[in-house]
N, C-alpha and C positions, 0 to 999 in steps of 0.2 A: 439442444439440451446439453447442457454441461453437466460429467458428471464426476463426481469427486471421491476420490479414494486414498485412503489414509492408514497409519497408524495415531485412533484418535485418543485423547486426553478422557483420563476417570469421570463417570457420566456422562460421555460420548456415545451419537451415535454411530457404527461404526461403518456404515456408508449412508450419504446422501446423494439425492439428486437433485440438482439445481439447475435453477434458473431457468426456466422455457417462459420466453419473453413471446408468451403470444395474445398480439393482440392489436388489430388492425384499425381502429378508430379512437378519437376523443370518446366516446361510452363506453367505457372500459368492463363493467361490470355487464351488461346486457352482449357484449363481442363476447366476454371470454365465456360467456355459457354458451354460446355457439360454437367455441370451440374448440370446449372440451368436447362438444358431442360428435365434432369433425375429427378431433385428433392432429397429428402429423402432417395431415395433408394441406393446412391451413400454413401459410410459409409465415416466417417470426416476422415482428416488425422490425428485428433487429436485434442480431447476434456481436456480440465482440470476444476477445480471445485475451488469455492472465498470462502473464509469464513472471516470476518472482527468483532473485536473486541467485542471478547467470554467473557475476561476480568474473569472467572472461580477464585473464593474463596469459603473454604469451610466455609461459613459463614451465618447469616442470612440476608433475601433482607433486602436492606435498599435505599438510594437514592443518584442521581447526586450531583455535587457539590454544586446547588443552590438549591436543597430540592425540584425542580419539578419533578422527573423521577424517577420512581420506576425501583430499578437493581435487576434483580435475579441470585443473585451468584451462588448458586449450580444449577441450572437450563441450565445454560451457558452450564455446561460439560453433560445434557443430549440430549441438542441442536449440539451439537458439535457431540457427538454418533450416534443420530438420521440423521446427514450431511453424516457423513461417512459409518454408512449403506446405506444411499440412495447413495453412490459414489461408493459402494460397488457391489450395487445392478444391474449399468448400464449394460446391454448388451456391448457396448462397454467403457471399464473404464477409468478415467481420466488417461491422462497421468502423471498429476501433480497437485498439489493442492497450490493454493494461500493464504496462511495467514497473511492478511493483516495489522496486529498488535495489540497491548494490548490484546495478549491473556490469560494473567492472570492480576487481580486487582493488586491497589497497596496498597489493604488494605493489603493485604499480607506480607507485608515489616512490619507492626505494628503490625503481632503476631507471626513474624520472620517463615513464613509458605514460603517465596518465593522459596525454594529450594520443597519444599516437592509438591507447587501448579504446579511450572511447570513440575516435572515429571509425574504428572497427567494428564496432558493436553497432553505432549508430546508423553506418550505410549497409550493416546486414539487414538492420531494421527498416532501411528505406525500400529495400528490395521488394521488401511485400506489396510496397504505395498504399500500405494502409495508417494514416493516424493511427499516432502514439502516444498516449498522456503517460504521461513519466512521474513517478514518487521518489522522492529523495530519501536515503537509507543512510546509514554509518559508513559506508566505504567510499559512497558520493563525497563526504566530505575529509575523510582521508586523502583523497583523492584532491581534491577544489575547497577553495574558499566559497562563500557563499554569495559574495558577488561573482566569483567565476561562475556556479551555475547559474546565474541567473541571466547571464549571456552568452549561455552553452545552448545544446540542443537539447541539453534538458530539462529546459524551460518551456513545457508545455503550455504555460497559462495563458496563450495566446491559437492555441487551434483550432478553439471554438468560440464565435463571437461573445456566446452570451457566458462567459465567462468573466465580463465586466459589467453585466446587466445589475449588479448590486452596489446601491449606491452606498451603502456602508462599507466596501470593499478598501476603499482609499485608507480605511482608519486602520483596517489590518496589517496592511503592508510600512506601517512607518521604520520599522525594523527589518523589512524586508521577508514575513513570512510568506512560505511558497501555499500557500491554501487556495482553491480555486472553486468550481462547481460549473457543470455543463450539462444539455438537455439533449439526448441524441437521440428523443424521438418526443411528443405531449406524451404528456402524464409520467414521464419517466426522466432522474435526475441523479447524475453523479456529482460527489462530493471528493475533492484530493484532501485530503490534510496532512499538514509538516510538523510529525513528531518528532523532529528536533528542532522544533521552535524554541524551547529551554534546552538548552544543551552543553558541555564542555566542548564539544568538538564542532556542532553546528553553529557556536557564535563565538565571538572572539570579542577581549576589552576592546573599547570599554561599554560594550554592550549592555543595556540596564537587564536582560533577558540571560544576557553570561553571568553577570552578579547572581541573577535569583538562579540560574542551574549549580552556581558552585553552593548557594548556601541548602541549597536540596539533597548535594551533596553531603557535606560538610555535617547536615543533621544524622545522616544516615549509613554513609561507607565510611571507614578509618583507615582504611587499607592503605599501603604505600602505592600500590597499582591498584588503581578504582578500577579494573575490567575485571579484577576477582571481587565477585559477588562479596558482602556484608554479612553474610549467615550461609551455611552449608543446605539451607533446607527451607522453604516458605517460598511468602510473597516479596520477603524483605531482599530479595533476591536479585530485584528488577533494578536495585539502584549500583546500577555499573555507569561506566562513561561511554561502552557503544552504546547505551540504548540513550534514549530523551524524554524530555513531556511537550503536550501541549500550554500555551500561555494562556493566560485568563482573555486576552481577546480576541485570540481564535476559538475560543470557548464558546464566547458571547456570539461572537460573529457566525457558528455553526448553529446555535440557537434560534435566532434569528432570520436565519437561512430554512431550518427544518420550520419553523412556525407557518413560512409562506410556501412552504410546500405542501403541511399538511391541511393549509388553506384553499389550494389546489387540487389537491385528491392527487399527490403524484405518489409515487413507489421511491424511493432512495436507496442509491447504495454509497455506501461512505470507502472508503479509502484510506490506508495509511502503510507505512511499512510495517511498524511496531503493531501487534493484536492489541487489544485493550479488553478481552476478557479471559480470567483464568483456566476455564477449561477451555479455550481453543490452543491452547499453547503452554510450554514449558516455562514457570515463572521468571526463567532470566531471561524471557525476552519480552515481557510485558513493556509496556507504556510505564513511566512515570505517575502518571498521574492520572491513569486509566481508570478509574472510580470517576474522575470528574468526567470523562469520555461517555462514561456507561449512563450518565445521568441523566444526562441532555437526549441519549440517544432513546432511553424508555421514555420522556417523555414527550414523545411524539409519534405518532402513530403513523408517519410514512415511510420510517425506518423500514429497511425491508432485511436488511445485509451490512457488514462489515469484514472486508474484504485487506488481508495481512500478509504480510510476508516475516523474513527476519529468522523465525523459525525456523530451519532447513526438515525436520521431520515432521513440517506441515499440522494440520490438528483442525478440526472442525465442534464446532455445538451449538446446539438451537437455543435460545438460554428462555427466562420462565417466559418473557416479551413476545416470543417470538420471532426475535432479531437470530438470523443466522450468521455465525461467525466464523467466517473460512479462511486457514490459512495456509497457506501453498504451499509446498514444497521444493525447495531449496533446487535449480538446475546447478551447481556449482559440485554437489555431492551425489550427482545421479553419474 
């Protein structure tokens, strides 16, 4: 059982408990009445473990971007140690681990350390020997070009076979989006998605995807520095340059993906750095275009979860769907 605690968002509830993935056969509904009535004793079909923006330099703390929040850089990588001994230590071990993005700063990039931070991060992460699907965040690409990650290690989209089982998959990637989906057990299916598939920082000219994030831009912030929000107060708040959207055809392509899932009877849980609903999170770290995220995902019924980082004071809520929306809390400011 996972369980999540928070300082959550207006209309929040202020703890949840998530996720006990129990359930030991394809007849998912006739197992799990058996056991509930077993309880605990019944072992999961499989457990995996979140970790969200570690953001790991070796440097000294210093603060966020508006000078309120103290970050402790080398502290990250012994939070990070300290994760994976306890991942290490379970009786029954994750099957996979969730790194939910900016796992290294982007001070990084200004003492030209990016090559060197994230092999540090990445053989702490091998130390567990557990699978790692990796999400790309703002600092990843601070950090790397987006042909660098895509020949870095973290480029998960290859750790699980059936992560090419969709033959519409070919049409998503012409631009090179990191979007994926894998099955780490029947009836249950994870979903990555790359919210800065529209981005200033995630794409570069002459990108047709860079074009549409500056005129997103361009409709919306005026500001000399796009990383100060557009309005002091709202949703309008989201359109900064660390954050991004998703494109119309990883839209399409999540679509399409949930239709044959909910054809399946599986459980989903979706993926991103960016939240993409208002009360799981502080407006300036919303999705771009998180309306169009929320749409696809109410309609279909095997949504389970949507699962965020980016946020550092984390934030949780069940919205009217009953899509649970969790989003973690920042290791970079613990």
């Amino acid at each position: 059982m996972l369980k999540f605690k928070s300082s959550f968002r207006n209309n929040c509830i202020s703890e949840g408990k998530f996720f006990g993935w129990w359930a030991k056969s394809a007849r998912l509904t006739s197992r799990l009445t058996q056991i509930n009535k077993m309880g605990d004793s019944v072992p999961p079909l499989f457990t995996f473990g979140v970790i969200a923006d570690v953001q790991y330099a070796d440097i000294e703390d210093g603060f966020n971007f508006k000078h309120t929040r103290k970050r402790y850089y080398r502290n990250s990588l012994r939070l990070l140690r300290r994760a994976n001994e306890k991942w290490k230590s379970e009786v029954i071990q994750p099957s996979f681990i969730i790194q939910l993005g900016d796992v290294i700063d982007g001070f990084n990039k200004k003492y030209n350390a990016s090559e060197r931070a994230l092999e540090t991060v990445v053989n702490e992460l091998d130390r567990s020997e557990i699978g790692v699907h990796h999400v790309w965040g703002n600092h990843e690409f601070y950090n790397f070009s987006r042909d660098d990650l895509m020949m870095s290690a973290l480029n998960s989209r290859t750790v699980d076979d059936t992560v090419t089982e969709d033959a519409d998959e070919s049409r998503l990637h012409t631009e090179e989006s990191y979007a994926y989906h894998f099955s780490p057990a029947p009836h249950f299916r994870f979903v990555v998605l790359d919210a800065y598939d529209l981005s200033l920082i995630g794409r570069k000219e002459p990108s047709v995807r860079y074009y549409q994030a500056v005129e997103i831009m361009k409709a919306h912030n005026n500001n000399d520095d796009l990383n100060n929000p557009p309005v002091p107060k709202g949703l309008e708040q989201r359109f900064v340059k660390f954050n991004g959207g998703f494109s119309q055809g990883q839209l399409d392509w999540l679509d399409r993906l949930l239709t044959r899932s909910d054809e399946k009877l599986e459980k989903v849980i979706v993926v991103s750095h960016l939240p993409v609903h208002p009360y799981s999170t502080d407006p300036i770290c919303l999705a771009w275009n998180y309306d169009g995220v929320l749409s696809i995902l109410h309609s279909h019924k095997c949504v389970v979860c949507f699962m965020a980082g980016h946020d550092h004071d984390g934030g949780y809520y069940r919205d009217s769907f009953g899509v649970h929306h969790l989003t973690f809390e920042g290791v970079i400011e613990t």
